[in-house]
C-alpha positions in Angstrom: -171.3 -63.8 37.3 -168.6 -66.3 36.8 -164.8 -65.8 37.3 -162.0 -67.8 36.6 -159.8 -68.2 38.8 -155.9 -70.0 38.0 -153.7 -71.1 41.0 -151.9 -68.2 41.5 -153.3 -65.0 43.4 -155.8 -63.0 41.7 -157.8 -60.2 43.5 -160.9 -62.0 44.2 -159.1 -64.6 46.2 -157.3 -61.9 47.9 -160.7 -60.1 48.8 -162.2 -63.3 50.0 -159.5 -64.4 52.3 -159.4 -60.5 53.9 -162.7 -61.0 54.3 -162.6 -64.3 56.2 -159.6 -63.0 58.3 -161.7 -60.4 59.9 -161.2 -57.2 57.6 -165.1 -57.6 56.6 -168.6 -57.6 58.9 -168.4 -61.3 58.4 -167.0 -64.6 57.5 -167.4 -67.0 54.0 -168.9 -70.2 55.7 -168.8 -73.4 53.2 -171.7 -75.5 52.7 -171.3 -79.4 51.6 -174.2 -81.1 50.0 -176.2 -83.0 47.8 -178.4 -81.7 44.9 -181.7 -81.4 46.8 -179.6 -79.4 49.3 -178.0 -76.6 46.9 -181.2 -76.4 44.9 -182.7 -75.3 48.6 -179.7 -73.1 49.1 -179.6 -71.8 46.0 -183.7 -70.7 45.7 -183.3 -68.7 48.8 -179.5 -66.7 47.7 -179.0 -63.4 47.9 -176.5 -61.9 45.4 -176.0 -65.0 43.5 -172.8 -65.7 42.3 -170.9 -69.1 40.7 -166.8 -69.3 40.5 -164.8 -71.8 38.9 -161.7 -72.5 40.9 -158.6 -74.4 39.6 -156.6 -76.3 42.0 -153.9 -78.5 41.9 -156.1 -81.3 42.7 -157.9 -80.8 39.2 -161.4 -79.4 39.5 -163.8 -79.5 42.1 -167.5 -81.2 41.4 -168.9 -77.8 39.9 -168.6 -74.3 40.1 -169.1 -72.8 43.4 -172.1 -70.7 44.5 -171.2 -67.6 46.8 -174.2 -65.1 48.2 -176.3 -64.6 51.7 -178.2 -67.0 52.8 -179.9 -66.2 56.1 -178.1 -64.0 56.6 -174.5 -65.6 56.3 -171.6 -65.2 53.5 -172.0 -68.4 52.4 -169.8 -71.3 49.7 -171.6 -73.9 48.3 -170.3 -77.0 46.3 -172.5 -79.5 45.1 -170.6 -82.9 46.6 -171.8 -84.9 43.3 -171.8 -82.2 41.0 -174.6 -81.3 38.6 -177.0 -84.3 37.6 -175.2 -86.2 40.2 -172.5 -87.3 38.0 -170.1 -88.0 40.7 -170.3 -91.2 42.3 -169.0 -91.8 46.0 -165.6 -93.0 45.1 -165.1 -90.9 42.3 -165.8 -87.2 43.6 -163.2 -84.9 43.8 -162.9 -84.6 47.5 -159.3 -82.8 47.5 -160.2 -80.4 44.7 -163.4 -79.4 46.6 -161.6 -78.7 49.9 -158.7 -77.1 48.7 -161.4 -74.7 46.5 -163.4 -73.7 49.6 -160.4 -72.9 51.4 -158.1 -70.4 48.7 -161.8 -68.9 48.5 -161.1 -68.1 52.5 -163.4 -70.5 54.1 -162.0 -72.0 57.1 -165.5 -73.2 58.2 -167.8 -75.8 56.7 -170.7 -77.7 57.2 -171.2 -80.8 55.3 -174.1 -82.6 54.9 -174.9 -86.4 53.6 -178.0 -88.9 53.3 -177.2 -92.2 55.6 -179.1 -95.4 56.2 -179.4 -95.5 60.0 -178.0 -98.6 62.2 -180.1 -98.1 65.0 -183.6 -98.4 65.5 -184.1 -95.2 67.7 -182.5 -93.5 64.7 -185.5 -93.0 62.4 -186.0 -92.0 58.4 -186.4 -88.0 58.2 -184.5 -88.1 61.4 -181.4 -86.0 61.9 -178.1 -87.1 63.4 -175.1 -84.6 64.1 -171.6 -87.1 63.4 -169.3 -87.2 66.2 -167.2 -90.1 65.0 -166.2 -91.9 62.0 -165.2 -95.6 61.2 -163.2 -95.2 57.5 -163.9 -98.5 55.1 -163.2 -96.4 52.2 -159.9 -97.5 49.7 -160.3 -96.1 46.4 -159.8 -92.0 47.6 -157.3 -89.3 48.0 -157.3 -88.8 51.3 -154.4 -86.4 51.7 -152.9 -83.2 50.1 -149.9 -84.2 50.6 -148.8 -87.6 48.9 -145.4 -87.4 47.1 -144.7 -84.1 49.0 -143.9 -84.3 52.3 -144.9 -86.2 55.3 -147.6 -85.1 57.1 -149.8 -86.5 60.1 -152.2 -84.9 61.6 -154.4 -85.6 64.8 -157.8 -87.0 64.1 -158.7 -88.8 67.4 -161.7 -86.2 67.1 -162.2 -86.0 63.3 -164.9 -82.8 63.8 -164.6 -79.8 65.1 -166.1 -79.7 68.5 -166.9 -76.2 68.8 -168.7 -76.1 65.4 -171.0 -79.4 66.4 -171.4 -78.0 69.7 -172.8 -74.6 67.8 -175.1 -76.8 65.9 -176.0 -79.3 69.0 -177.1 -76.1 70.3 -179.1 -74.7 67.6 -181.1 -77.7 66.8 -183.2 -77.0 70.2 -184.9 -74.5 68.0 -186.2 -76.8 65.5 -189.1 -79.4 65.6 -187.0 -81.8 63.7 -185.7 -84.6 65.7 -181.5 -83.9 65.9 -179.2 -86.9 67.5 -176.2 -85.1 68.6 -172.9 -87.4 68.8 -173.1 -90.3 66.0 -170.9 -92.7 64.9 -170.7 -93.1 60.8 -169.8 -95.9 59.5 -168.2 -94.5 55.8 -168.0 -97.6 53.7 -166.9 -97.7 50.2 -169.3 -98.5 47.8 -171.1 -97.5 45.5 -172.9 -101.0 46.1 -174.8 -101.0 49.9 -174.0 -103.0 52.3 -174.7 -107.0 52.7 -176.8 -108.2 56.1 -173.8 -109.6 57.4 -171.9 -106.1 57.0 -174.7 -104.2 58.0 -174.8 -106.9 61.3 -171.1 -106.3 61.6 -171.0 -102.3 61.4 -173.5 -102.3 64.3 -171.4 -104.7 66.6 -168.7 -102.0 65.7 -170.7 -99.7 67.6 -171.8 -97.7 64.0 -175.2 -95.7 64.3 -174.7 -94.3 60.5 -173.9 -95.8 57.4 -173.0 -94.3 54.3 -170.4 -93.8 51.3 -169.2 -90.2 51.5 -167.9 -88.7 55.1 -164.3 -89.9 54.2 -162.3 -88.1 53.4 -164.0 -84.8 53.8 -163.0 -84.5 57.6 -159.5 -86.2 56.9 -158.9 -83.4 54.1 -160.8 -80.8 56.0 -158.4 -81.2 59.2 -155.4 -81.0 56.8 -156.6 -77.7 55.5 -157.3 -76.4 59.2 -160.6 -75.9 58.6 -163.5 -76.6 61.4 -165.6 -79.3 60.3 -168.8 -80.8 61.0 -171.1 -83.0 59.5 -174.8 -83.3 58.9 -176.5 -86.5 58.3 -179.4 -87.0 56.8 -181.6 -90.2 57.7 -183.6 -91.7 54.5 -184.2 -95.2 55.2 -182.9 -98.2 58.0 -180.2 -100.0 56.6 -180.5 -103.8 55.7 -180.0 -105.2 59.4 -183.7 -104.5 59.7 -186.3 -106.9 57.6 -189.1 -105.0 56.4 -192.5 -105.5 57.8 -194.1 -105.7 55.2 -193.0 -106.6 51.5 -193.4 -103.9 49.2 -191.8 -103.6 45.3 -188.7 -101.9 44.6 -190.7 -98.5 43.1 -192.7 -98.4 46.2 -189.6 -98.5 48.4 -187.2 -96.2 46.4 -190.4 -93.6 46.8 -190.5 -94.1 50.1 -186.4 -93.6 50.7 -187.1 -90.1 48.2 -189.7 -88.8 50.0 -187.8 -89.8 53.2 -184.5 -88.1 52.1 -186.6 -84.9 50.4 -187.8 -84.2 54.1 -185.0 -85.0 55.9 -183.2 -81.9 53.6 -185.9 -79.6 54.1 -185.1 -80.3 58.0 -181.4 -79.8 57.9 -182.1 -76.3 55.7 -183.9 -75.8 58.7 -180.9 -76.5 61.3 -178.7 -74.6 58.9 -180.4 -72.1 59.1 -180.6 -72.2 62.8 -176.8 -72.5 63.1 -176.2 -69.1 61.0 -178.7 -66.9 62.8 -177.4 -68.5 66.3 -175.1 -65.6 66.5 -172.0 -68.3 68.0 -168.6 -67.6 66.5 -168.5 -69.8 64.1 -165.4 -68.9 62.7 -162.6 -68.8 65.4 -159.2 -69.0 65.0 -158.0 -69.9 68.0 -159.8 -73.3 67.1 -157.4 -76.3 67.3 -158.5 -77.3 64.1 -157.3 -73.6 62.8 -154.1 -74.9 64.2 -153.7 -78.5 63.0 -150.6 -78.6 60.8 -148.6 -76.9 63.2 -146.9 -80.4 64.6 -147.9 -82.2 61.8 -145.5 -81.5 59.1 -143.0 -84.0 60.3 -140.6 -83.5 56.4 -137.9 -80.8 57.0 -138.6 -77.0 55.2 -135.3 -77.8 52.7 -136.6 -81.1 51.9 -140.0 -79.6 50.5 -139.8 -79.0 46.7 -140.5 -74.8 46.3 -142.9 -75.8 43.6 -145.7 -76.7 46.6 -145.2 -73.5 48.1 -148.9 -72.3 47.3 -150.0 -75.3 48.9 -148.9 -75.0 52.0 -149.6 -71.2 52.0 -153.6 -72.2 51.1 -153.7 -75.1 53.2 -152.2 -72.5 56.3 -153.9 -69.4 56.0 
C-alpha cells in the first residue's frame, strides 16, 4: 500500500497521531538507519506498508515503511535512501524528521556506522551516543530559518530516558554495548586526516562519523525523544595497521565488520521494544522542548507556518 500524503490533514495522519497520543494499544516508534538496517527491518515486518509524505522541507530520503516489528508500531526511513543515493551532507535531514513526526512519532531511534577513536572501542562493537561534537557546515540544521527565532536547549542533545531504556536493554544481548559516547560528527564525505583523527581524540571524541548532525538538533526541535545507535566498522586512522593489507582486503574487512555490527543492533532494537519501558512519554523534557524556546513574538510569525508549528508541537 502506498498513500500520498499533501501537507494539509488527511485521515491517515489524523489516525496516526491518535494513535501515538494514547487513543490506540500502542505507540508509532521511528527507526533511523542505513540500508543493511531496513533491509533487516523490513524482512521481519508485519503488515507491511510504505507512505510517501510531503513536507515543507521537500521530500524525505524514501518512502516510509510502517508495520510491527517485534512487536512494536514501528516508522522506518532509510537515512540514505534507496541504493544509497544520499550522501552525508546531502540527505534530507529536515524532510525526514518532520515526516516521522506528522506521521505521530515522537520517538526515534537512529542508528549510524562510525569509525571508533578509542582502542577499547572495537569493530562489530556497539556504542550508545551520549554526546556530540558538531563539525558539520553544509546542513539544515533548523526548521525554523527565515521564520522565527528559535533556541532550544541541547546541553544533552539525547533523550536520557530513551538511552537509559536502551542502556538497560542491552544487558540482554551478547553483543558488546558502550553506553555514554562521545561522536565526533564531522563533515565529509572525505574521512578524516591522521592529524584530525589525532585532534578529535584530544577533544575527548570516542566516535567519528558523518551523519549524527543534525538528526538530534532537528529531532529536539520537533520534541521528539532521541537516541542514537552507533555502529563500530573499523578504527579510525589514528591507529596504523598491523599489518599491510590492499584496499579490497580492507573494505571487506570494514563490510563484514559493519554487516555484523547491524545484525547486533537488530538485536538491541529488538531488545529495547520488548523491554516493556515506556518508551513514549510525554511528560519527557524533550516532549516539552519548544516551550521557552520560541523567543519571536505570536503576531510576528507569518500565519502561512501555522502547520509547522502545529506538527513540530503535537
Amino acid at each position: 500500500m502506498t498513500e500520498r500524503m499533501d501537507s494539509t490533514s488527511s485521515p491517515l495522519v489524523d489516525s496516526t497521531l491518535r494513535q501515538s497520543s494514547g487513543q490506540a494499544s500502542s505507540p508509532l516508534i521511528g527507526l533511523i538507519g542505513g540500508s543493511g538496517l531496513g533491509d533487516a527491518v523490513q524482512e521481519q515486518l508485519v503488515n507491511f506498508s510504505e507512505t510517501a509524505v510531503d513536507t515543507p522541507y521537500g521530500s524525505p530520503s524514501g518512502k516510509i515503511l510502517t508495520g510491527t516489528f517485534s512487536g512494536a508500531r514501528i516508522a522506518f526511513i532509510n537515512r540514505h535512501g534507496d541504493g544509497h543515493r544520499f550522501s552525508p551532507s546531502t540527505v534530507p535531514y529536515a524532510a525526514n524528521i518532520f515526516a516521522l513526526k506528522k506521521l505521530g512519532v515522537t520517538t526515534v531511534i537512529s542508528s549510524c556506522a562510525v569509525g571508533s577513536l578509542k582502542k577499547d572501542i572495537r569493530p562489530k562493537d556497539i556504542a550508545i551516543a551520549g554526546q556530540v561534537i558538531d563539525k558539520t557546515f553544509k546542513r539544515q540544521n533548523t526548521f525554523f530559518d527565515n521564520i522565527a527565532a528559535v533556541h532550544s536547549e541541547l546541553a544533552n542533545p539525547y533523550c536520557g530516558r530513551l538511552r537509559d531504556a536502551i542502556v538497560n536493554a542491552a544487558g540482554s544481548i551478547k553483543s558488546k554495548v558502550h553506553s555514554n559516547a562521545t561522536y565526533v560528527c564531522m563533515e565529509g564525505p572525505q574521512f578524516s586526516t591522521r592529524a584530525e583523527s589525532l585532534m578529535h581524540q584530544k577533544w575527548g571524541g570516542e566516535l567519528i562519523g558523518m551523519t549524527a548532525m543534525p538528526e538530534a538538533k532537528l529531532a529536539r526541535e520537533a520534541q521528539m525523544c532521541f537516541a542514537l545507535i552507533a555502529l563500530v566498522s573499523d578504527y579510525d586512522c589514528w591507529r596504523e595497521p598491523n599489518e599491510k593489507k590492499d584496499a579490497q582486503t580492507l573494505l571487506g574487512e570494514i563490510i563484514g565488520n559493519l554487516n555484523e555490527a547491524t545484525a547486533n543492533a537488530i538485536e538491541l532494537i529488538k531488545a529495547v521494544l520488548q523491554s516493556g519501558e515506556n518508551l513514549c512519554d510525554d511528560n519527557c523534557p524533550c516532549r516539552k522542548s519548544l516551550e521557552l524556546a520560541v523567543w519571536t513574538k505570536p503576531q510576528h510569525i507569518d500565519p502561512k507556518y501555522k502547520e509547522i508549528f502545529e506538527v513540530l508541537r503535537k
